[in-house]
N, C-alpha and C positions, 0 to 999 in steps of 0.2 A: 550622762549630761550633767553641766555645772545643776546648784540648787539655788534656790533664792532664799532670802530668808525675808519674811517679812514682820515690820511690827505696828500691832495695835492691828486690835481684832473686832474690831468697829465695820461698818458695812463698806469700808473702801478697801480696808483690809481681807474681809473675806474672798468680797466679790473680785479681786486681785489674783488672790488665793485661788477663787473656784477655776480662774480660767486661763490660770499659768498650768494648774495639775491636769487642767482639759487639752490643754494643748502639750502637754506629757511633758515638763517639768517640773521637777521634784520641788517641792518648797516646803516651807514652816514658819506655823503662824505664833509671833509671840507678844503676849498676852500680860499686860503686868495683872491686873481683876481677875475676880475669883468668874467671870463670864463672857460669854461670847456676845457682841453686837452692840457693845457701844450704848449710846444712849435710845435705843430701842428698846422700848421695855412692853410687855402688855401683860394684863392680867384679868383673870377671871373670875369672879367671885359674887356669890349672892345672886346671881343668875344678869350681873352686870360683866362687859367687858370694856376695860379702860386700858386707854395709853397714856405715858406717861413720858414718850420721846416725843416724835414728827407722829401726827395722826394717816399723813395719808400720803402716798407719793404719787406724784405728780408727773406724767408720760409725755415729758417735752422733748424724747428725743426717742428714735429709732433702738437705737443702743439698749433702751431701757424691758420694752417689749421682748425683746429677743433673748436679755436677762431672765426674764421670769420665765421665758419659755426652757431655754436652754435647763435651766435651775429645776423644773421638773415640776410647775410650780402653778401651771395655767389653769390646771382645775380646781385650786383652791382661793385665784384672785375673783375678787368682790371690786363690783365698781360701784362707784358714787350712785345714791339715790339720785334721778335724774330732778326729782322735785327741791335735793338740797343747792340747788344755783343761788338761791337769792342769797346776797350776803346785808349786812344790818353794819350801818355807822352810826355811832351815839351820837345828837346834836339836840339840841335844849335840853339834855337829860332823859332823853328816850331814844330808844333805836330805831332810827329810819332807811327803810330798804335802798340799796347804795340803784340807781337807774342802769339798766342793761342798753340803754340805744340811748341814740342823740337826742331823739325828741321826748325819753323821758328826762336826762336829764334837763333839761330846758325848763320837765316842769316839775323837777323833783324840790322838794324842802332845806334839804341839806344844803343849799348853797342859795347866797347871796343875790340880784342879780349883776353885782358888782361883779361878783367871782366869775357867773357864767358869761360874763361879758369880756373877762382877761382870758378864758380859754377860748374864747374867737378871736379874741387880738395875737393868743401864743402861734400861728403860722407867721404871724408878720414880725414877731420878736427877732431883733439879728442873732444869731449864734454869737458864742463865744469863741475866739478864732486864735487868742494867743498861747495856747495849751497850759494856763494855771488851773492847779487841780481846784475843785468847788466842794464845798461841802454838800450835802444832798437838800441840807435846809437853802444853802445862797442859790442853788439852780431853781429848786421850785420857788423860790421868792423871785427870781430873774424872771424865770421865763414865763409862770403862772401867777401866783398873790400871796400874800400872808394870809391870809383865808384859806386857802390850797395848803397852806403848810401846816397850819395850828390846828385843823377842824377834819383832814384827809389824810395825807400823808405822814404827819407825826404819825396819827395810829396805824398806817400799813409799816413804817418800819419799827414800831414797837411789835405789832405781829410779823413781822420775817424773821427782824436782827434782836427782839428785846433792846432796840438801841435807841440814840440819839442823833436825829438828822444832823445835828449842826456840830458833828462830830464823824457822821461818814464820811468816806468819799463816794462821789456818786459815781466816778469812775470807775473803782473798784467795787462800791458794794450795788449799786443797779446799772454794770456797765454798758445794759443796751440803750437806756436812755442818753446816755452819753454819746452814743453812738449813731444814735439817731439824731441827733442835734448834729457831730459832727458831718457826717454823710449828707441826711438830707435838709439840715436848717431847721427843722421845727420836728417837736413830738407828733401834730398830729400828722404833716406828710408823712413821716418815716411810719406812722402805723400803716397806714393807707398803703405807701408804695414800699414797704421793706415785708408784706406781707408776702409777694409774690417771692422773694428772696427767701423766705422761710418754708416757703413751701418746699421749694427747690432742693435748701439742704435735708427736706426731713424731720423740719422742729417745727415745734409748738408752741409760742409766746403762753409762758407761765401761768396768764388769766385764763386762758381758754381750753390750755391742756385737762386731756381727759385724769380723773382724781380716781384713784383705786386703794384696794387692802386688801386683807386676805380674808377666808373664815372665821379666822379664829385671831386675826390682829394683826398687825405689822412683824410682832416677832415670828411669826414663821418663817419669815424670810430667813434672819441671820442664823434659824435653829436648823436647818434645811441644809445653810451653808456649811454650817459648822458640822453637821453630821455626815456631809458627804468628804468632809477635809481628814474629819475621824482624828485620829494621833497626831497627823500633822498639826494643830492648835495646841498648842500649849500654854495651858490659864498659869498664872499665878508666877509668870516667869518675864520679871522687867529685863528690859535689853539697858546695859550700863552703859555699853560702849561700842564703838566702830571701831577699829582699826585696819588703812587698806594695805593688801597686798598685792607683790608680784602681779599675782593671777586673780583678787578675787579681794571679797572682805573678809574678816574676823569679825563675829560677832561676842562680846562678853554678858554672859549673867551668872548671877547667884551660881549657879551650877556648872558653870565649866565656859568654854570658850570653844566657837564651830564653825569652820569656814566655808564662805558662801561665792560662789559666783558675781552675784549681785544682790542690793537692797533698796528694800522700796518700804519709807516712811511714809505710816497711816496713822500716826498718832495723834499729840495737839499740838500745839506749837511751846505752849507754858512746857509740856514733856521734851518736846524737842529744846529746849532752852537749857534743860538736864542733863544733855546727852554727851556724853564727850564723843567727839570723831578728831582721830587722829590719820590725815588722809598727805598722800605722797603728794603734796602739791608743791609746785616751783615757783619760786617768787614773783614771776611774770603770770603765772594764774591762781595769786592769792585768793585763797577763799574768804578773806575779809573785803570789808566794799574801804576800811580806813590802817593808817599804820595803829590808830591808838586806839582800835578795836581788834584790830591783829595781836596785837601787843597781851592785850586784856585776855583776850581767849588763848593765847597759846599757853599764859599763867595756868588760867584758870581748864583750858581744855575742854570749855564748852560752847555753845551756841548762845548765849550770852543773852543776846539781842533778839531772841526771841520771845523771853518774858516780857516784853514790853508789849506784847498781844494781849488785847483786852478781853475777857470773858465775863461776863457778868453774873450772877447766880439769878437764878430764874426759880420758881415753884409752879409746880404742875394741882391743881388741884380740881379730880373729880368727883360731884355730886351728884347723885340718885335721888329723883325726886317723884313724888306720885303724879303722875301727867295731871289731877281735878287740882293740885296745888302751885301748878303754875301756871299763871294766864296768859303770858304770849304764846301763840303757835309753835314760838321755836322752830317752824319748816325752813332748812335753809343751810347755808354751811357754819354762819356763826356770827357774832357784832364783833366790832373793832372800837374802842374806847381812846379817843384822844384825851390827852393830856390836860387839856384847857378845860374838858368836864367834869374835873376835881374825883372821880372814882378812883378804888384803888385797886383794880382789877385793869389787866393790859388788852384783853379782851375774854370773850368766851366763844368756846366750838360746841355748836348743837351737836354731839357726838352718835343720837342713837337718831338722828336726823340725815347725818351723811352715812350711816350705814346700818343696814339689817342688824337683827340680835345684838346690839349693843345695850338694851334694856328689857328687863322685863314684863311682858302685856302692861298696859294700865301705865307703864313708870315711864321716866328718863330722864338721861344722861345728858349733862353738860360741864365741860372740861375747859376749865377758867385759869392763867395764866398771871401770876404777881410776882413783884421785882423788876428783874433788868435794870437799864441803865435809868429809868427814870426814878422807881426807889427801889435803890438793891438792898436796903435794908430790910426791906419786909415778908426777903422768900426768906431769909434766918429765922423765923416768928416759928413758935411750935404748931405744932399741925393742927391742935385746937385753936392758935390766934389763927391763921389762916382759914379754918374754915368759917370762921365766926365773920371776919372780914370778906371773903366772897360771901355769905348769904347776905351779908348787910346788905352788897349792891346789888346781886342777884333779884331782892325783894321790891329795891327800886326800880331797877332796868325793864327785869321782864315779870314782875309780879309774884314772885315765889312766894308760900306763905309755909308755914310750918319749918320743921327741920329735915335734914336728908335722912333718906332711908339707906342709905350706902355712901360711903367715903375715903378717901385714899388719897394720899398728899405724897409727891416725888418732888424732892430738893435737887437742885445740879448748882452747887456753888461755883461752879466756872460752864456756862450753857454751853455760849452762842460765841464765835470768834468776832469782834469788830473789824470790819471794814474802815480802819478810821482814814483821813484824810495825811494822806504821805505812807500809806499802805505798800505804794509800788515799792520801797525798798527791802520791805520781807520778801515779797515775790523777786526782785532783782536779787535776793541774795540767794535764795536757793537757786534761781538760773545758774548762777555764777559756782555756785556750791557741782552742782551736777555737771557742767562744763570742765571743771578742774577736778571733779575726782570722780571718772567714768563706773559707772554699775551703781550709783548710788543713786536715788530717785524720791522725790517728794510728793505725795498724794493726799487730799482730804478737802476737809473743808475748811481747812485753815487760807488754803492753796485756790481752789477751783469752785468754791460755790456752796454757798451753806443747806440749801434742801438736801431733801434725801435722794431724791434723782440727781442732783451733782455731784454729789457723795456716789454714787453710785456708776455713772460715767466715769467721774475721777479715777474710780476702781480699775473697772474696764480697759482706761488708755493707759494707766499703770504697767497692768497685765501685757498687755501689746509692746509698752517700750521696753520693759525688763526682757521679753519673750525674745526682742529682735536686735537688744544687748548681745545676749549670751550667744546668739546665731550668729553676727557679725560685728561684734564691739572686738 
């Protein structure tokens, strides 16, 4: 049977990988880093365990359970502490518990009564009906307040995307609310009656989905993957180039050139923008969307136009603290920090609060988030300015006094993909790419959804269209 070849060894790529070789196609995984799984990182040490990618994945879809099982993997996942539900939004400069039902919020702090008076007005808000795409800041300003935008939602999309509302698009980066506008007219109908449609298909809206890990951290997952791939993974080996064939692709690296049946990119998009593909295409199914973008890459022989994908650099930083040194409870899954509260921190995750042995007796763990788009200058800071800078707020927020007894700081100079507004044309161009030069396929989360459960689907439907390529392409 043909082989696939896949690249980037990040968890769309493994998980691609596990269940093309499961369904008895040959493949190979390539790897430009010296490691397997992307930005999953976890570590052990001083009797703390810290991540330093995605903390926890999130089971909004069928697909994902049946992963872990399949993956051999069920006795090691760890679910959410049922007590870390409550989550914490900063407002007057302290964290106040975000309301779980209507009637708490009605008598929750965090809002206005102006505000709570425009989310009874949002069923009666008209939709927007002439398909201009909105930023995520102009929709919730539309259809909720600028209260709703500056004091809630900035800081959920600083914790999803590290981004900037008024630079997504809410079509592309939270495209069920869009959806639910366009369908049923208003957010809160479409919660109400699109809930019964989510049952149906099997999913789980993202707030209510069940949150897991594993014993020993999230990288078990891609270490599991990568051990059952064995030889097929190949670290330290960039893919240069595509070139298609007759029957199949060429793939080129450092080390020689190996033709595949099919491929399936799991990289980034800034990599993808590197890559030369040199693909049989006929002028009637140019793989450019312009003549003077056609023109520019056939020069240059690359994907060009994918560098223009925004990544932000992000810093992950976790601190160890003695539990009599910090006076909030901390019970809960973590605060969210808007913008408008002057801190320099994007939020914090109570880390040994959402799961078992994450701390020491007596101690704990909280894993605090600086940069992204609102200041990307500050994940660059040495690892003593940043710890020096979360304990400043740390001490404000939730009352930390002293210094950490454990610390550990992970930089990702390019994190998080942006979703920005006019998005659809990266997506329109790889359609167009994979339509015009067949066995080539796109997956990730540049592509499909920035969690680690979309990352991980992404894999999955990968695996499935490459699987049923090679069967009848």
């Amino acid at each position: 049977m043909k082989s696939v070849a896949i690249i980037g060894a990040g968890i769309t790529g493994l998980t691609a990988a596990f269940y093309l070789k499961r369904a008895g196609v040959p493949v190979t995984v390539y790897e430009a880093g010296e490691r397997a799984g992307g930005v999953i990182q976890s570590i052990r040490k001083d009797g703390f365990l810290a991540e330093f990618g995605p903390n926890t994945i999130l089971e909004t879809s069928p697909k994902i359970a049946q992963f872990v099982s399949d993956a051999g993997l069920e006795s090691r996942r760890l679910a959410s502490d049922p007590r870390a539900e409550a989550r914490y939004l900063v407002r007057h400069r302290r964290p106040i518990k975000m309301p779980g039902s209507p009637l708490g919020f009605l008598a929750t702090k965090l809002f206005s009564a102006r505000a709570k008076l425009a989310v009874l007005r949002e069923p009666f808000v008209p939709p927007l009906r002439d398909g201009a795409e909105e930023s995520v800041a102009q929709f919730v300003v539309r259809r909720l307040s600028q209260e709703f935008l500056d004091h809630a939602v900035e800081a959920l999309v600083a914790g999803v995307y590290a981004g900037d509302p008024g630079k997504l698009s809410v079509q592309h980066a939270f495209p069920r609310l869009a959806q639910l506008e366009a369908r049923y007219g208003s957010l809160i109908k479409g919660q109400i009656f699109g809930a019964r449609q989510r049952q149906r298909r099997g999913e789980i809206a993202k707030d209510r989905a069940p949150k897991f890990s594993f014993d020993e951290g999230l990288q078990v997952l891609p270490d599991a993957l990568a051990a059952q791939l064995g030889d097929a993974v190949k670290l330290n080996s960039p893919v240069m180039g595509l070139t298609q064939m007759e029957n199949g692709w060429r793939v080129s690296t450092p080390s020689g050139e190996v033709e595949y049946g099919a491929v399936i990119y799991c990289g980034t998009a800034y990599r993808l923008a590197e890559l030369r593909v040199d693909a049989r295409a006929s002028p009637a199914s140019s793989l450019s969307p312009s003549v003077e973008e056609r023109a520019e890459e056939r020069g240059a022989g690359r994907l060009g136009m994918f560098s223009a994908v925004r990544y932000p650099p992000v810093a992950s930083v976790a601190l160890g603290f003695r539990r009599q040194d910090v006076a909030h409870p901390c019970e809960g899954f973590g605060m969210l920090v808007p913008k408008i509260e002057g801190f320099k921190i994007l939020g914090t995750i109570f880390s040994s609060s959402l799961f078992p042995n994450r701390a020491p007796a007596g101690h704990i763990l909280l894993t605090s988030y600086v940069g992204g788009e609102r200041q990307p200058e500050l994940a660059s800071l040495s690892a003593e300015k940043l710890v020096g800078l979360v304990c400043a707020d740390l001490r404000l927020l939730l009352g930390v006094q002293g210094g950490p007894v454990f610390q550990h700081c992970a930089i990702y100079p390019k994190a998080i993909p942006q979703y920005t507004v006019g998005y659809g044309k990266f997506k329109d161009r790889m359609e167009t790419m994979e339509a015009a030069a067949p066995g080539l396929f796109f997956a990730g989360s540049y592509r499909d959804g920035v969690s680690l459960g979309d990352s991980i689907v992404s894999g999955c439907t990968a695996a499935e269209r490459g699987a049923a390529f090679l069967q009848h392409g």
